[in-house]
C-alpha positions in Angstrom: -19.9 -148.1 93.4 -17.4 -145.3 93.5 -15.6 -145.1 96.5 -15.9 -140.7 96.7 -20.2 -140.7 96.3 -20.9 -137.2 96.0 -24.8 -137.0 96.1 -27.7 -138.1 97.3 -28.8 -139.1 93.5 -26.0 -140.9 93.0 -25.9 -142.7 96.4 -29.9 -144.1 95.5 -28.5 -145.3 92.2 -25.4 -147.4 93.2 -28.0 -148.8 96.0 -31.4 -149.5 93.6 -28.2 -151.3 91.1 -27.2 -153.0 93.7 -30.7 -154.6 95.1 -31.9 -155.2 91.8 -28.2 -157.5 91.0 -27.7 -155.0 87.9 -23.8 -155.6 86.8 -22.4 -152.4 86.0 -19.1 -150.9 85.4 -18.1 -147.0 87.2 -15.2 -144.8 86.4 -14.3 -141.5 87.8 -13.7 -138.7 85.8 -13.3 -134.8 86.3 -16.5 -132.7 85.5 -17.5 -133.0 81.9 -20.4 -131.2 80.8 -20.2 -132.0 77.1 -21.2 -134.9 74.9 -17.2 -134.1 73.5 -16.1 -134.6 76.6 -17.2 -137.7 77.4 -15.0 -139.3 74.3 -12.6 -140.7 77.2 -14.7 -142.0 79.3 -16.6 -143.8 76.3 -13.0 -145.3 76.2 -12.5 -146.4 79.7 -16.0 -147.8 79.3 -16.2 -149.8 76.1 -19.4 -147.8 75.1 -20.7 -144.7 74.5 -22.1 -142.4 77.2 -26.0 -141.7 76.2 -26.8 -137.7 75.3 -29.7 -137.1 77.6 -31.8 -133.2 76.6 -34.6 -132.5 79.9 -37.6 -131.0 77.8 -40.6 -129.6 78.8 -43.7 -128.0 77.2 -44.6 -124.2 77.2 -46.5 -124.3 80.5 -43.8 -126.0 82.0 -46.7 -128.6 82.5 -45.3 -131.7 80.8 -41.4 -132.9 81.2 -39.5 -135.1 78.9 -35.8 -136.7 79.4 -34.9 -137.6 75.5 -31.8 -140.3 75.8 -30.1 -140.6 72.6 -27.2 -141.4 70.7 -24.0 -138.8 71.6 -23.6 -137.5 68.1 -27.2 -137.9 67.1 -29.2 -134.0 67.1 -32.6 -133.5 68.4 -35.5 -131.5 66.2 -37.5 -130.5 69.0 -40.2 -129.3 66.9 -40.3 -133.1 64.9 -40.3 -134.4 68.4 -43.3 -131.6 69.5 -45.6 -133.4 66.4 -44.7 -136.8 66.9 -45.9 -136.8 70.5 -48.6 -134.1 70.5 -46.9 -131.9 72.5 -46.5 -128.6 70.9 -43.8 -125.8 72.2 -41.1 -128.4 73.4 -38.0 -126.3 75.1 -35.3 -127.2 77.4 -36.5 -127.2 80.4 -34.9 -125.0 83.0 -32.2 -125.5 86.0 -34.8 -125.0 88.5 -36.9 -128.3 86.9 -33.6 -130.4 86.2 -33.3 -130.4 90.3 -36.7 -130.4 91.2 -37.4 -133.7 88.7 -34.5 -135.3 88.2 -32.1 -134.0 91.7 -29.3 -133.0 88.8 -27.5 -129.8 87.7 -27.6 -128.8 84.1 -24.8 -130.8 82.5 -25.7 -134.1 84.8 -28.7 -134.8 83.1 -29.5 -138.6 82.3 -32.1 -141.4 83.1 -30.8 -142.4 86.5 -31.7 -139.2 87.8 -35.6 -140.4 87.1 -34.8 -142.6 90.5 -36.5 -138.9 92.5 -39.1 -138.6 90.0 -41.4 -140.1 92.6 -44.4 -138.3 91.4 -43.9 -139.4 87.6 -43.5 -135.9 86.0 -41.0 -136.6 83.6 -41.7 -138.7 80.5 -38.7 -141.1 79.6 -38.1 -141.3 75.7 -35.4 -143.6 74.3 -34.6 -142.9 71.1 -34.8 -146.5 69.2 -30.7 -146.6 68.3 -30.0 -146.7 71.9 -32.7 -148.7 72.9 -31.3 -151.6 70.7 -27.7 -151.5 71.8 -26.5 -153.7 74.1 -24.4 -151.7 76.4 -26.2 -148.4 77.5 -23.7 -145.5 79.4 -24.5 -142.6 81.5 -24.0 -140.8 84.5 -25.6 -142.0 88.3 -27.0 -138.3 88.5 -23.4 -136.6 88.7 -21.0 -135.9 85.5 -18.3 -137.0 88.2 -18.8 -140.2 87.2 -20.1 -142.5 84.6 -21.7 -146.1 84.1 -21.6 -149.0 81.8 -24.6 -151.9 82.4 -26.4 -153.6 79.8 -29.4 -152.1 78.3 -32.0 -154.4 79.0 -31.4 -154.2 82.4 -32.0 -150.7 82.2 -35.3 -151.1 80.5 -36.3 -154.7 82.1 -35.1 -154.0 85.6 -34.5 -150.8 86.3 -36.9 -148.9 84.7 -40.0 -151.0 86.0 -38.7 -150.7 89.9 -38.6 -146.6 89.8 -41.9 -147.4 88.1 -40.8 -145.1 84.8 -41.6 -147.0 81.7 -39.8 -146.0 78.9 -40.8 -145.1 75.5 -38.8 -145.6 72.0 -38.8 -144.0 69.2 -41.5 -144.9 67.4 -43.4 -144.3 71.3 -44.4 -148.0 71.4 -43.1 -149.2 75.0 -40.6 -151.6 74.5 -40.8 -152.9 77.8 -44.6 -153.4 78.1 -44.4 -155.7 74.4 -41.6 -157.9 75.8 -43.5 -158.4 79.2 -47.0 -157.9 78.4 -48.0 -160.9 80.9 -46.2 -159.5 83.7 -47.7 -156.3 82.6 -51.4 -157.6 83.0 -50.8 -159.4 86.1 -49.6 -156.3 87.9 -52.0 -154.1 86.5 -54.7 -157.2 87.3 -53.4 -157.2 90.8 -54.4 -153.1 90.6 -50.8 -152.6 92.3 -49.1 -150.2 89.5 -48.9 -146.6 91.4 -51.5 -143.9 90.4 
């Protein structure tokens, strides 16, 4: 963990990596608020650091955290028809805190560890889901991780009780675990 933790976001994410014995990599960096920004610190890290858009629907009703590849660029209204959910816009500052305890620019999927009430809707595009290495920020744009992607989607993921969904909105993580899957959701212990 970083030795200057500058949130409480960031503070649960070094501490749920941690318990769960997820390896990871940090670096420092001044703010950055762009994908172009983060060319350096893809450097420092051996990988590149994940564009993540917070999206919701028109009735601000339905939230989405899209994680994607940094030069890849989002059709929100292919998105809107894939999923069923019509009207998809970028959800505003006020949701970004309220859902995921980050400012606009800090956006990414660690900051799902304070969406206790499962809100927001993870979606990995497929690209980044098949990498090995995933990178992002711990909820702050002052710093930036490295850890293996299936830990993100095998470990992670599961323990903040968000399951992601790829591209093609099959979840990855319930085909590769389907017995664990069953057994927890025989043992009725999955949240409501």
């Amino acid at each position: 963990a970083p030795e200057n933790i500058q949130n409480p976001t960031e503070k649960k994410v070094f501490a749920t990596l941690d318990k769960l014995k997820i390896a990871y990599e940090c670096v420092e960096n001044d703010v950055v608020e762009t994908m172009e920004e983060c060319v350096e610190i893809d450097k420092a890290l051996g990988t590149e650091i994940r564009k993540s858009i917070f999206l919701c629907n028109k009735k601000k009703s339905s939230f989405f955290l899209v994680v994607m590849p940094a030069n890849k660029s989002l059709d929100t209204n292919a998105l809107s028809k894939k999923i069923g959910v019509p009207n998809l816009s970028f959800a505003s500052a006020e949701y970004m805190v309220r859902h995921l305890g980050a400012e606009p620019g800090s956006a990414s999927v660690m900051g799902l560890i304070n969406d206790e009430d499962d809100y927001v809707q993870l979606i990995v595009d497929k690209e980044v889901a098949d990498e090995e290495w995933f990178g992002c920020n711990p909820g702050i744009n002052t710093a930036h991780l490295k850890m293996q992607t299936k830990d993100l989607l095998n470990k992670f993921l599961p323990y903040i009780d968000n399951w992601a969904t790829c591209d093609q909105l099959s979840p990855k993580v319930f085909k590769k675990n389907l017995k664990d899957v069953l057994k927890i959701i025989s043992n009725n212990t999955c949240k409501n």
